[in-house]
C-alpha positions as CSV (number, residue, x, y, z in Angstrom):
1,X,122.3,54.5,-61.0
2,X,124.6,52.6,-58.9
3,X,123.7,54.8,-55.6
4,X,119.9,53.8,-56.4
5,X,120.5,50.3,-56.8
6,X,122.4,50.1,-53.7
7,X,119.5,52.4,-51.9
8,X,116.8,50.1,-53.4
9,X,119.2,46.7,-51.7
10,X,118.9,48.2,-48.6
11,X,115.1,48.9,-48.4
12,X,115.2,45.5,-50.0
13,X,116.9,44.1,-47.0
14,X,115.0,46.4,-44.2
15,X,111.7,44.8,-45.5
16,X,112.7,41.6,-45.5
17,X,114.0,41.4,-42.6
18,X,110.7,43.3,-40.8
19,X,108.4,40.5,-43.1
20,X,110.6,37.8,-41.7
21,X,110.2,39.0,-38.0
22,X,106.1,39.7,-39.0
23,X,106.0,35.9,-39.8
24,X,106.0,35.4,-36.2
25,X,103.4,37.5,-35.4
26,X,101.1,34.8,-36.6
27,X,102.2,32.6,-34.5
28,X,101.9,34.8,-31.9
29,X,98.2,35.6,-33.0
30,X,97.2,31.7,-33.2
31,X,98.3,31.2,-29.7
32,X,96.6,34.3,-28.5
33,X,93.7,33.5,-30.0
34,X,93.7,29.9,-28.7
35,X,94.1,30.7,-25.0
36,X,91.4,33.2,-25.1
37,X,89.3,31.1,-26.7
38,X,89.8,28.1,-24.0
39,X,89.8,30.5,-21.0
40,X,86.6,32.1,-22.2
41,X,84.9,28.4,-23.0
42,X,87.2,26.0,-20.6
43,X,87.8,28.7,-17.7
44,X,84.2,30.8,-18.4
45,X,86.9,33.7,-17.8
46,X,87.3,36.5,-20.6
47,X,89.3,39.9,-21.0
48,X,88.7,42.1,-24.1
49,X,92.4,42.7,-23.3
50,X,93.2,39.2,-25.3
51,X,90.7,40.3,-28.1
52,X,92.5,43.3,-28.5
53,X,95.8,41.8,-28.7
54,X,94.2,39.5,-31.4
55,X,93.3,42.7,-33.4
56,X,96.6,44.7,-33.1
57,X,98.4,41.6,-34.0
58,X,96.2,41.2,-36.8
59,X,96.8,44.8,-38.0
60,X,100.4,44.2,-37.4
61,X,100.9,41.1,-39.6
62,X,99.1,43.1,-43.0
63,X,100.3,47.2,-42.1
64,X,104.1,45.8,-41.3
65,X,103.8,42.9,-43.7
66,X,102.7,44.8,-46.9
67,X,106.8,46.2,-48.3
68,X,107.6,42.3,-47.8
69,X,105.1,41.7,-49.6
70,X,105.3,44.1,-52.3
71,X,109.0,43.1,-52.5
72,X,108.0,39.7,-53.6
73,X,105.6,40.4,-56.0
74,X,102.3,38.9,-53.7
75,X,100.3,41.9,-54.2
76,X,97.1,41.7,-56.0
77,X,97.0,42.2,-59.6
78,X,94.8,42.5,-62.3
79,X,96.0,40.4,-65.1
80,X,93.7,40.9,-67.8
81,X,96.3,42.5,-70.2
82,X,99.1,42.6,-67.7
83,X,100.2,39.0,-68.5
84,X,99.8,39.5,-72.1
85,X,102.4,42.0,-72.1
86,X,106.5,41.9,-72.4
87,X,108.9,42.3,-69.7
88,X,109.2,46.1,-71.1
89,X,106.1,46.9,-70.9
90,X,105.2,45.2,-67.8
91,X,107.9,47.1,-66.2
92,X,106.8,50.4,-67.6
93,X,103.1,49.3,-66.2
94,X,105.2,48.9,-63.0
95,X,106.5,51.9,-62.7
96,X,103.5,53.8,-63.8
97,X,101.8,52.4,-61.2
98,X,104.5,52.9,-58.3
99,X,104.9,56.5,-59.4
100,X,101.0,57.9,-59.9
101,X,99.2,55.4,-57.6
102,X,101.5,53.3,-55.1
103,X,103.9,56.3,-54.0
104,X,101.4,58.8,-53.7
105,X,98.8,56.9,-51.8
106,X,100.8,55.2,-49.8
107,X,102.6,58.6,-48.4
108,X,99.3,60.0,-47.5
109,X,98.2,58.3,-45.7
110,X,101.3,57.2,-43.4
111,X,101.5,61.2,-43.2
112,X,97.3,61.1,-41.5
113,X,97.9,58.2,-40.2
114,X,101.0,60.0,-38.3
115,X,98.9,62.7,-37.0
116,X,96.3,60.3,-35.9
117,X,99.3,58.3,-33.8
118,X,100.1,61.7,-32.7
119,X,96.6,62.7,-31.1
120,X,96.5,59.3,-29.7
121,X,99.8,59.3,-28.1
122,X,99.0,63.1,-26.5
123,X,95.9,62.2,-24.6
124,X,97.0,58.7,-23.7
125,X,93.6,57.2,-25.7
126,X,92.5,53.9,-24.2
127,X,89.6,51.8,-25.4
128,X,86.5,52.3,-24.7
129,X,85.6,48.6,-23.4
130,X,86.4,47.6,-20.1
131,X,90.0,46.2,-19.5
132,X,90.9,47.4,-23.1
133,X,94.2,48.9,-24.3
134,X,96.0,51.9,-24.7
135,X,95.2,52.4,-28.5
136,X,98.4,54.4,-29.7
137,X,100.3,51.1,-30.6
138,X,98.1,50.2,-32.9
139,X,97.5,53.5,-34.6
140,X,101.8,53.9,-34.9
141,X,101.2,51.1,-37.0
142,X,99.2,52.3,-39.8
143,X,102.1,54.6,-40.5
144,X,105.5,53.2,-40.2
145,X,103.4,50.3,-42.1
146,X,102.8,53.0,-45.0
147,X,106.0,54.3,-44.7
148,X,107.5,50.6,-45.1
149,X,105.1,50.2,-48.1
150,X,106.3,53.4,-50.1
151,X,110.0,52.6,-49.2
152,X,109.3,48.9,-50.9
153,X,107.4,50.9,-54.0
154,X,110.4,53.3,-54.3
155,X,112.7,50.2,-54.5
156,X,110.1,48.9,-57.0
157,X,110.9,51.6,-59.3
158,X,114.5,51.9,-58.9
159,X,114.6,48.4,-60.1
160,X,112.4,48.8,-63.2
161,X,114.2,52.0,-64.0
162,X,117.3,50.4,-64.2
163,X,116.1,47.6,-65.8
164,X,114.3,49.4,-68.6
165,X,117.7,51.6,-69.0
166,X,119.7,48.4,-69.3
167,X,121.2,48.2,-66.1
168,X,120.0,45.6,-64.1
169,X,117.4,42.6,-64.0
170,X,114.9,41.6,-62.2
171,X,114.4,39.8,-59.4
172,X,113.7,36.2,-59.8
173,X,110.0,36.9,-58.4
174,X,109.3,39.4,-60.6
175,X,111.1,37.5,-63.3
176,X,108.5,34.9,-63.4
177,X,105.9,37.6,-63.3
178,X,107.2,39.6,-65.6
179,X,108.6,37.2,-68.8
């Protein structure tokens, strides 16, 4: 168990570190966004260049952002009988969820979305529009986003399995969730 929990601190810090760095992205989006919007209204001058920055920053901040997320516990949730629950049981729920729904899903689709990064990269696909961008950035995004979201839902588990067998606690984030 020790090797997991150790395995699950590292994916730990990997995410955070990537969701700390993603942070910046909106910054970066804002200021994008701004200077096309007072080149194409100030300046009457346009590129669907800047839009499409604007987009793959966009898809940047929620694909790369989603294991920081998960991480701390910000992920949707339906509490309806969730919150009525014990810490057990919620972390049974937990692990339930990571193992038949998260894990699964999440590895399918980085593994399509890897063969649809792959078709892009081979035949250099650009956009369609006029001054637009060479689209395989954006589509390596869906999945090392994916991959970063199933790493964070492995960690997930590690950490309710050893906390249902006694071995460790939860974070303080999912503490307050989960008691």
């Amino acid at each position: 168990m020790n090797a997991l929990l150790t395995l699950s601190g590292l994916i730990d810090a990997v995410n955070e570190r990537i969701g700390r760095t993603v942070m910046w992205l909106v910054l970066a989006a804002v200021l994008v966004s701004s200077a096309n919007a007072l080149s194409r209204y100030g300046l009457n001058m346009s590129s669907n260049a800047w839009l499409e920055i604007q987009w793959y920053l966009f898809a940047a901040i929620f694909l790369l952002g989603a294991g920081y997320t998960l991480k701390h516990n910000g992920h949707v949730r339906i509490d309806v009988l969730y919150g009525r629950f014990g810490p057990r049981t919620r972390a049974w729920i937990d692990l339930a969820g990571g193992l038949l729904f998260l894990l699964p899903t999440a590895l399918i689709i980085a593994w399509l979305g890897w063969a649809g990064f792959a078709e892009s990269w081979s035949i250099g696909e650009m956009s369609p529009d006029a001054g637009g961008l060479s689209r395989w950035p954006v589509k390596l995004l869906i999945p090392v986003g994916f991959a970063l979201l199933a790493l964070q839902g492995v960690s997930e588990c590690i950490k309710r399995m050893a906390f249902l067998a006694g071995r460790g606690s939860l974070s303080e984030e999912a503490a307050e969730e989960v008691v």
